[in-house]
N, C-alpha and C positions, 0 to 999 in steps of 0.2 A: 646702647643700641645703635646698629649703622644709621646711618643717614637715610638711606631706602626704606628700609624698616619704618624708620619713623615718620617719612613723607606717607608710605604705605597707612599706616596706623590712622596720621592725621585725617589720611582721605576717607579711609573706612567711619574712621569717627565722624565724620561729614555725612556720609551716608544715616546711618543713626539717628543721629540727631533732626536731619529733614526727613525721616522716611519709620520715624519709631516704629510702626505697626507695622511693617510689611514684610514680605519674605526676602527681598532684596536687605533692610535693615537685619535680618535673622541670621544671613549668611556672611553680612561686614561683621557681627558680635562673634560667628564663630570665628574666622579669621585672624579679628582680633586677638581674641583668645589663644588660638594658634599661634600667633608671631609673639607676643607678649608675655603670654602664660598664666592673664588674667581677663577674667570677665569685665563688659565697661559697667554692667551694668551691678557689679558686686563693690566696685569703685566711688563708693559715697562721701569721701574726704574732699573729692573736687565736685564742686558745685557745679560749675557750668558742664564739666560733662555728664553728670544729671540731669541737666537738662532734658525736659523730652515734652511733646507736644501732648496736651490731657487733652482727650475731648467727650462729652457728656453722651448719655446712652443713647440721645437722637442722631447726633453729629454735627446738628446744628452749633455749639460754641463748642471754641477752641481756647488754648493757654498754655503757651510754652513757660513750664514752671518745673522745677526741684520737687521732689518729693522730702520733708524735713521730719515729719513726724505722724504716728499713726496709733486712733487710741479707739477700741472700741466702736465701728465702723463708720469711723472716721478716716479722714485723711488730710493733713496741712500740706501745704503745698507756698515756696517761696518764688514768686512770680520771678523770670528771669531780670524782665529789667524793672529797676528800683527794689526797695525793699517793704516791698509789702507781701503780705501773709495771705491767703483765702483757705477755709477749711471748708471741706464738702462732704458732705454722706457719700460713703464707699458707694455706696444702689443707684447713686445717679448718675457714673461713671462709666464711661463703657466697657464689654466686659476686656477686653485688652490691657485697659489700664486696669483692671482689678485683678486682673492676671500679673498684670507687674509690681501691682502692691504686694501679691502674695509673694512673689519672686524676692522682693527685697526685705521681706520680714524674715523670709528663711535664709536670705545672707546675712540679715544683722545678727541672727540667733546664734550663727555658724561662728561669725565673728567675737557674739559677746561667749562665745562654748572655749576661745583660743587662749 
């Protein structure tokens, strides 16, 4: 990939990452996509670009954390810095991120289908 390209991508990816929920964030993913040819958010081999800011269904707490694993409405989540684990009930979740849990069980299915 050129060098633009990929300054372009980093920045976009920048966006994402501070901005997960928003429509500014929706239109760096499609971009992305566009210049790349793939989704970040279908991209679960790189951890830190998993990354993304969880926040609970009041708004009150936040957690920039990896999504790792999801069982029966549940959800594990590996906190960015250090390695520690927190699993949460999907329902406490706001529905954003329970939108993007759903988003990433239907890329892993896609994924485990190939």
């Amino acid at each position: 990939m050129p060098t633009r390209k990929k300054r372009a991508v980093t920045a976009l990816e920048l966006v994402v990452s501070r901005y997960p929920n928003t429509p500014a964030a929706e239109l760096a993913r499609e971009k992305i996509e566009e210049l790349t040819g793939t989704s970040p958010a279908a991209d679960h081999k790189q951890k830190r670009a998993g990354s993304r800011t969880w926040t609970d269904r009041t708004g009150k707490f936040q957690t920039e954390a990896a999504i790792v694993a999801y069982k029966t409405g549940w959800v594990k989540l590996k906190i960015k810095k250090g390695d520690t684990f927190i699993t949460l009930p999907l329902k406490k979740l706001a529905k954003s991120d329970r939108d993007y849990v759903k988003q990433w069980l239907a890329d892993k299915e896609k994924q485990r289908q190939r």
